[in-house]
DSSP file (Angstrom, degrees, kcal/mol; ACC not computed):
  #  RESIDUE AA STRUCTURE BP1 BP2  ACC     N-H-->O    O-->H-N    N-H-->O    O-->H-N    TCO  KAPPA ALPHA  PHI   PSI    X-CA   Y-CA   Z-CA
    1    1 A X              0   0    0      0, 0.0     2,-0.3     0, 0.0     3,-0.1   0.000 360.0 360.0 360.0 138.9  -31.5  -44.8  -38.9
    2    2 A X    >>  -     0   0    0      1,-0.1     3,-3.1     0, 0.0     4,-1.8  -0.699 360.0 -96.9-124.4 176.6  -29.8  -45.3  -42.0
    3    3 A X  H >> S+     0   0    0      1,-0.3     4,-2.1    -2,-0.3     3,-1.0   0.983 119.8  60.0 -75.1 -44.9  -30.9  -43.2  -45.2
    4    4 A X  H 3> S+     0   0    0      1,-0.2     4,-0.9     2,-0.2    -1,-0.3   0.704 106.0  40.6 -56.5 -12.5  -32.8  -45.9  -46.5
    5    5 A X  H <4 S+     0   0    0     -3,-3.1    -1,-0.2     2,-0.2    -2,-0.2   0.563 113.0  59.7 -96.3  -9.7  -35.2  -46.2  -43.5
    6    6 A X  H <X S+     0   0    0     -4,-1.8     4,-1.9    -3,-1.0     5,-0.3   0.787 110.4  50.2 -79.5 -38.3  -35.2  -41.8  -43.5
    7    7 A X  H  X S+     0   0    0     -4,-2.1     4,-2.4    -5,-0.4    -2,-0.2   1.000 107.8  42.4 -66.2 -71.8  -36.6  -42.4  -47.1
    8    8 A X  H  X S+     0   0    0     -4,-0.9     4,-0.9    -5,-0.3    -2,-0.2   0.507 116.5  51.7 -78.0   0.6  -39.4  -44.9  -46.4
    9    9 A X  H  > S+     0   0    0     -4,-0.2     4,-3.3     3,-0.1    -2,-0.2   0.745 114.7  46.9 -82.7 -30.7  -40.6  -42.3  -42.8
   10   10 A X  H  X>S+     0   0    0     -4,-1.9     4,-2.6     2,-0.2     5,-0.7   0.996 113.8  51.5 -50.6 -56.8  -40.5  -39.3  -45.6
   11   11 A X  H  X5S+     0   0    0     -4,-2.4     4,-7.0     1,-0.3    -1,-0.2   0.901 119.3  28.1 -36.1 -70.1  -42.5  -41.7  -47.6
   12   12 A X  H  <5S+     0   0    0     -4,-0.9    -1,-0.3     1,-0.2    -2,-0.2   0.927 121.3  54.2 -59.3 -43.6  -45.2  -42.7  -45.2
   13   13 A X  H  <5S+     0   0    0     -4,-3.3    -2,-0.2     1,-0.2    -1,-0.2   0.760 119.8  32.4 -68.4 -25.8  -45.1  -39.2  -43.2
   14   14 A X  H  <5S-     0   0    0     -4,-2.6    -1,-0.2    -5,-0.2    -3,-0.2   0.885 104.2-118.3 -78.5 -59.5  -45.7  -37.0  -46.6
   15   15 A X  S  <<S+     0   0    0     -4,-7.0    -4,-0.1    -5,-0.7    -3,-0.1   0.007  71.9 138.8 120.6 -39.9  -48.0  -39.6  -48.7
   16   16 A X        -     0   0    0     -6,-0.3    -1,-0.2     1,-0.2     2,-0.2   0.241  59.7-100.3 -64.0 167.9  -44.9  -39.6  -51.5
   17   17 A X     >  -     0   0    0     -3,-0.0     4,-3.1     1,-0.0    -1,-0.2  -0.450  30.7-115.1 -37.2 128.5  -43.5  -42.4  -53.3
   18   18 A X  T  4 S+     0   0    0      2,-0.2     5,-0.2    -2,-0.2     4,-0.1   0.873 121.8  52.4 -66.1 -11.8  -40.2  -43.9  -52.1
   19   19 A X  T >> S+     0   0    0      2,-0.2     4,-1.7     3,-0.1     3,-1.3   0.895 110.7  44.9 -78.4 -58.7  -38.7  -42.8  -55.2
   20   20 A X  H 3> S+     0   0    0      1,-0.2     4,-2.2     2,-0.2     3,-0.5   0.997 114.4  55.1 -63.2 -43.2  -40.0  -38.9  -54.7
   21   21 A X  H 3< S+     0   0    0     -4,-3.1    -1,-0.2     1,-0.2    -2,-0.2   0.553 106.7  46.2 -44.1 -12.3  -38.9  -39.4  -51.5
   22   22 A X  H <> S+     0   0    0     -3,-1.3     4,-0.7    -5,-0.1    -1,-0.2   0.371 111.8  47.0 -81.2 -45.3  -35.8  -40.3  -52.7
   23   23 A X  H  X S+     0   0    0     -4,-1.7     4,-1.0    -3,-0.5    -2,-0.2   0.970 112.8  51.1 -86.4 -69.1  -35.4  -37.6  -55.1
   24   24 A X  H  < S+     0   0    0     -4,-2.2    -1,-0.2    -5,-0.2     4,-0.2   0.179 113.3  45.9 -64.7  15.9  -36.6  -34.7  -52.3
   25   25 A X  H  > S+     0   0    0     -5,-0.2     4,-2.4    -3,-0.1    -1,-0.2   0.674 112.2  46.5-118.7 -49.5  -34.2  -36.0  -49.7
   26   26 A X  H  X S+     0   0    0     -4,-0.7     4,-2.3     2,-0.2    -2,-0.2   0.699 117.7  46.7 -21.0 -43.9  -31.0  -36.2  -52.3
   27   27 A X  H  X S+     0   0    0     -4,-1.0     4,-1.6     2,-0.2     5,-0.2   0.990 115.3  55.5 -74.5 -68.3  -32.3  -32.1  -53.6
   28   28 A X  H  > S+     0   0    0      2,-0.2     4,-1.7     1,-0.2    -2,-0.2   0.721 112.3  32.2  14.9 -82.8  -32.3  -31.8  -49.8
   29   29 A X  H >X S+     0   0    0     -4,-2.4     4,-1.9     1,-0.2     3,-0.8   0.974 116.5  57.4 -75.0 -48.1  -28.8  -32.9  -49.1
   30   30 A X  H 3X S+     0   0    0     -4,-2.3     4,-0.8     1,-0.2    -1,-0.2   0.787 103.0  58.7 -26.3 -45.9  -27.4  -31.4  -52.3
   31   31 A X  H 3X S+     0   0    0     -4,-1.6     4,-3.1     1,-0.2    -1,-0.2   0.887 106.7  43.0 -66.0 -37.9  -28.8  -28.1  -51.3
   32   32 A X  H << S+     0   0    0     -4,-1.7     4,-0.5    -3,-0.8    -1,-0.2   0.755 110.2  53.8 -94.5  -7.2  -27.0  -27.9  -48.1
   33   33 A X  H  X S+     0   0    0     -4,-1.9     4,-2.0     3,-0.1    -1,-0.2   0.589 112.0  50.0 -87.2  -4.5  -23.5  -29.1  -49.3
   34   34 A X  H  X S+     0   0    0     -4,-0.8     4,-1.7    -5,-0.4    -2,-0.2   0.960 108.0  45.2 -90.8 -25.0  -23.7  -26.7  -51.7
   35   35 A X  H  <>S+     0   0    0     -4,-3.1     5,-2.9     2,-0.2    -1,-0.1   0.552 111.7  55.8 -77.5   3.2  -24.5  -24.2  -49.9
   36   36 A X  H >45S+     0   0    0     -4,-0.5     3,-2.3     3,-0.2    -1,-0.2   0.883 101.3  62.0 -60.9 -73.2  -21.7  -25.4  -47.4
   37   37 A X  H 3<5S+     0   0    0     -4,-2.0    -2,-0.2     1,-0.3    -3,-0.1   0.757 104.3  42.0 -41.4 -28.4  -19.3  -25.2  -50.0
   38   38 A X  T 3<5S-     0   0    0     -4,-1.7    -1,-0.3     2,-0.1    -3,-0.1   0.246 121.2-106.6-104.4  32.9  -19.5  -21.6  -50.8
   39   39 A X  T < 5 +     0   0    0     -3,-2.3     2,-0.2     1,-0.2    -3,-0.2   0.746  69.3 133.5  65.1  22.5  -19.7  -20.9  -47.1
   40   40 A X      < -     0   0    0     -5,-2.9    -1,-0.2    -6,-0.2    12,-0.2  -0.604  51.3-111.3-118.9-176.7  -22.5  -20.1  -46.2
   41   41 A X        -     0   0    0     -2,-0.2     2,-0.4    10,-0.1    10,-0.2  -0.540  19.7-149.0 -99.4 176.4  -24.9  -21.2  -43.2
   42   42 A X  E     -A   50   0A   0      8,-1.2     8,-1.6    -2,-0.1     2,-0.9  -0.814  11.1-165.7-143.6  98.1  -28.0  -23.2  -43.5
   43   43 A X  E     +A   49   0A   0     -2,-0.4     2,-0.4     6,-0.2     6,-0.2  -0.660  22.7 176.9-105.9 106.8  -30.8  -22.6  -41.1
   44   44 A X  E >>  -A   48   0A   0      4,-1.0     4,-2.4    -2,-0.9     3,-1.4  -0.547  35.5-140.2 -92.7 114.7  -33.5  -24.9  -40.7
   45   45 A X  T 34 S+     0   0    0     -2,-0.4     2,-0.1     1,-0.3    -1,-0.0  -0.459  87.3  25.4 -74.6 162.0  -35.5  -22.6  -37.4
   46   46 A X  T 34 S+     0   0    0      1,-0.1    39,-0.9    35,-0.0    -1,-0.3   0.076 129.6  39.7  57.8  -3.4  -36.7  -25.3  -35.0
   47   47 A X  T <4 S-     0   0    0     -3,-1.4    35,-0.5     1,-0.3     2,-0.4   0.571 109.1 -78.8-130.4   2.7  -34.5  -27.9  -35.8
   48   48 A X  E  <  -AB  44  81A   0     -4,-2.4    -4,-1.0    33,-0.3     2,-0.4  -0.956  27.6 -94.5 160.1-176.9  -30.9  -26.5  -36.3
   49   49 A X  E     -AB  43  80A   0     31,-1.1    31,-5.7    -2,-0.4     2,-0.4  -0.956  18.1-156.1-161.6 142.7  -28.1  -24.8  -38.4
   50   50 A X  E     +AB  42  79A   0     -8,-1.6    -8,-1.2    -2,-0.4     2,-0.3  -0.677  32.7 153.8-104.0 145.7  -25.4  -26.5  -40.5
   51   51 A X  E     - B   0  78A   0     27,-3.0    27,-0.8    -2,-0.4   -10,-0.1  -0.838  37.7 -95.2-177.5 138.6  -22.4  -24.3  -40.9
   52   52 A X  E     - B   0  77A   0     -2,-0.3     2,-0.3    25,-0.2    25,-0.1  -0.143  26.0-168.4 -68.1 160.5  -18.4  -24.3  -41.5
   53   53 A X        -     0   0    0     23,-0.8    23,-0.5     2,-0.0     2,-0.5  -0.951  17.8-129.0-151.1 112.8  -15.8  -24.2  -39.3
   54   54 A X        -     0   0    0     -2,-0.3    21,-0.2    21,-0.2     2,-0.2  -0.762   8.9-160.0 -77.5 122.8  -11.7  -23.6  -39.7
   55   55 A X        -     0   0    0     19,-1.4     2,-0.4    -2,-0.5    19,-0.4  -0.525  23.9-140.5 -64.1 142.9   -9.4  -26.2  -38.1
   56   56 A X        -     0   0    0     17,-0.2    15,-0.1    -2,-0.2    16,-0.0  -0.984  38.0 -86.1-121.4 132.2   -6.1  -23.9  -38.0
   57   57 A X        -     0   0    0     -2,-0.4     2,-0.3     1,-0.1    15,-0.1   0.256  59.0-170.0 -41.4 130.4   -3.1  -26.2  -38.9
   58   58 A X  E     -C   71   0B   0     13,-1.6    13,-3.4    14,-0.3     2,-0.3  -0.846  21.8-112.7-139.7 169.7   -1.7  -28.1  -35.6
   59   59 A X  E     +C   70   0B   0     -2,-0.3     2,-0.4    11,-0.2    11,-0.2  -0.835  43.2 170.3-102.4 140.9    1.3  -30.3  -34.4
   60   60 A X  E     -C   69   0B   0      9,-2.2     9,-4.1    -2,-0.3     2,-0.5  -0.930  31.8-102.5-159.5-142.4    0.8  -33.7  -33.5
   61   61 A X  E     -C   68   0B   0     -2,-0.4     2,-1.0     7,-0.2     7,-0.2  -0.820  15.4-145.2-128.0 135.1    1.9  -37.3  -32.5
   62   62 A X    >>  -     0   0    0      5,-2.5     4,-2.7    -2,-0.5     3,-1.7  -0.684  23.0-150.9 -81.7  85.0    2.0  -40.3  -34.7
   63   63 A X  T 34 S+     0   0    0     -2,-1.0    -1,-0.1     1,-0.3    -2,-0.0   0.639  92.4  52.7 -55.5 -12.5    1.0  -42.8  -31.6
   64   64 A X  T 34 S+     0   0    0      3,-0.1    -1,-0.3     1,-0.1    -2,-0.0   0.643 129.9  18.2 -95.0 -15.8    3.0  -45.9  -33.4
   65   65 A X  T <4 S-     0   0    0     -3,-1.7    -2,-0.2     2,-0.2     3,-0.1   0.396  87.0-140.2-128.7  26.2    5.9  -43.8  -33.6
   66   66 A X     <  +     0   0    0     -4,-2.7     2,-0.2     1,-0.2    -3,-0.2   0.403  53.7 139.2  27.7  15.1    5.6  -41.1  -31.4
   67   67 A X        -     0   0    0     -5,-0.3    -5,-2.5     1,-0.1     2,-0.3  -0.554  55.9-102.8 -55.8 133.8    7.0  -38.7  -33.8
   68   68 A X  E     -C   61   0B   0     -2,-0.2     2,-0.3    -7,-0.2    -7,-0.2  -0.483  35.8-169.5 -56.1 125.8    5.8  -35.4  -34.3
   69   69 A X  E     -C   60   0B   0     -9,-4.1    -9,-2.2    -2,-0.3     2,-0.7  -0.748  23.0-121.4-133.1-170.7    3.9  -34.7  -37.0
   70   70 A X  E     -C   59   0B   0     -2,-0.3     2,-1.2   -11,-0.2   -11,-0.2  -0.874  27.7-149.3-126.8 106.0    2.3  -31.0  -39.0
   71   71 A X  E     -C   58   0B   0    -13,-3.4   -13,-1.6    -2,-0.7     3,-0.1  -0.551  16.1-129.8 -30.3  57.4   -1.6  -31.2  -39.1
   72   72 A X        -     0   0    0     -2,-1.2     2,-0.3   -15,-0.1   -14,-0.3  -0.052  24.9-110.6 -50.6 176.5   -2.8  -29.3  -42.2
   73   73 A X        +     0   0    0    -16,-0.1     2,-0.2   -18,-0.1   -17,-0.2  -0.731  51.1 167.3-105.8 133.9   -5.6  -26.6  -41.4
   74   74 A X        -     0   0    0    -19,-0.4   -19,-1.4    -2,-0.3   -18,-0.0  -0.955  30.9-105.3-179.8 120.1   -8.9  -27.7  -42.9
   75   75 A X        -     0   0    0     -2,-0.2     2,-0.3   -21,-0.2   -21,-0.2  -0.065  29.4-173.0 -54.7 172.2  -12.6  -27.0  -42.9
   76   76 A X        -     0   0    0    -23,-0.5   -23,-0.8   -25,-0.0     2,-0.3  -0.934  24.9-114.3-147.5 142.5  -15.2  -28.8  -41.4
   77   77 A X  E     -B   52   0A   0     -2,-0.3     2,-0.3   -25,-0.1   -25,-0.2  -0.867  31.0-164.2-104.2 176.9  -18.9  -28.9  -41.2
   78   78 A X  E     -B   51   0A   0    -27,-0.8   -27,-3.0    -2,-0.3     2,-0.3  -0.955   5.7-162.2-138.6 140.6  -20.8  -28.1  -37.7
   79   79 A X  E     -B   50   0A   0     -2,-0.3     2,-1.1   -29,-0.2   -29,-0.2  -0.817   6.1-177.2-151.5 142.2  -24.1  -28.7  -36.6
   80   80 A X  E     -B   49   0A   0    -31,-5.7   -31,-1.1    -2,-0.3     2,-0.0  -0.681  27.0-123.9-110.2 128.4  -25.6  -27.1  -34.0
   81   81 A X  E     -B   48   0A   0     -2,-1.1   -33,-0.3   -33,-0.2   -34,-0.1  -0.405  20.8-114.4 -77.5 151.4  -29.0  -28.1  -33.0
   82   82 A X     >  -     0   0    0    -35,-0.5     4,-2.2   -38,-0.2     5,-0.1  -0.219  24.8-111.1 -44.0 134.7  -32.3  -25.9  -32.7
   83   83 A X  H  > S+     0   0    0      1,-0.3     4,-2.5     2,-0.2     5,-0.2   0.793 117.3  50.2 -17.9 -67.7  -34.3  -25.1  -29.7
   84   84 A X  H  > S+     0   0    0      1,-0.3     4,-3.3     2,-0.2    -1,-0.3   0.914 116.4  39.0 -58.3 -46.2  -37.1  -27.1  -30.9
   85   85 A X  H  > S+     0   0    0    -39,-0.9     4,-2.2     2,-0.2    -1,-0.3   0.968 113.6  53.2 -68.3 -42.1  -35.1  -30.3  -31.6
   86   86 A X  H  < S+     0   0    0     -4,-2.2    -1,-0.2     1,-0.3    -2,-0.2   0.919 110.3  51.4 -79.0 -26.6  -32.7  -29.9  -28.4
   87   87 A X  H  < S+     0   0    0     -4,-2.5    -1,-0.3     2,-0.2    -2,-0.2   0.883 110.2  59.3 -65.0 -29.5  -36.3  -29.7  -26.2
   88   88 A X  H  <        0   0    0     -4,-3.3    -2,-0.2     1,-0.3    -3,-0.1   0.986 360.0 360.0 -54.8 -71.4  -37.1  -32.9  -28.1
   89   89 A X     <        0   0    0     -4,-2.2    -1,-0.3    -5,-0.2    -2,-0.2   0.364 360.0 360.0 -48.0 360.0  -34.8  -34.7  -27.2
């Protein structure tokens, strides 16, 4: 499912517009990178929880030239799914 078909099941499943649907899924996503960015978690209960993660700076191999090379250390996001959602499935 690609955002545009997540737009028009909000649509139908709410009653909204595809355009408010549009708009609330966009507030949506906004809300949880920002609240990524300052590091903090975001937990939705039943279906999961979105949360950063440090990569710590690593060595590795350039596979067309099998040279070593220096990994910088870098965040991430994680999500780890919710009870409810992992019994769905």
């Amino acid at each position: 499912m690609n955002k545009t078909e997540l737009v028009e099941k909000i649509a139908a499943g709410a009653g909204l517009s595809k355009v408010d649907s549009k708009k609330a899924l966009d507030a949506t996503l906004a809300a949880i990178k920002g609240a990524l960015k300052k590091g903090d978690k975001v937990a939705l209960v039943g279906f999961g929880t979105f949360s950063v993660a440090k990569r710590p700076a690593r060595e590795g191999i350039n596979p067309a030239t099998k040279a070593k090379i220096k990994i910088a250390a870098k965040k991430v996001a994680k999500f780890k799914a919710g009870a409810e959602l992992a019994a769905a499935l």
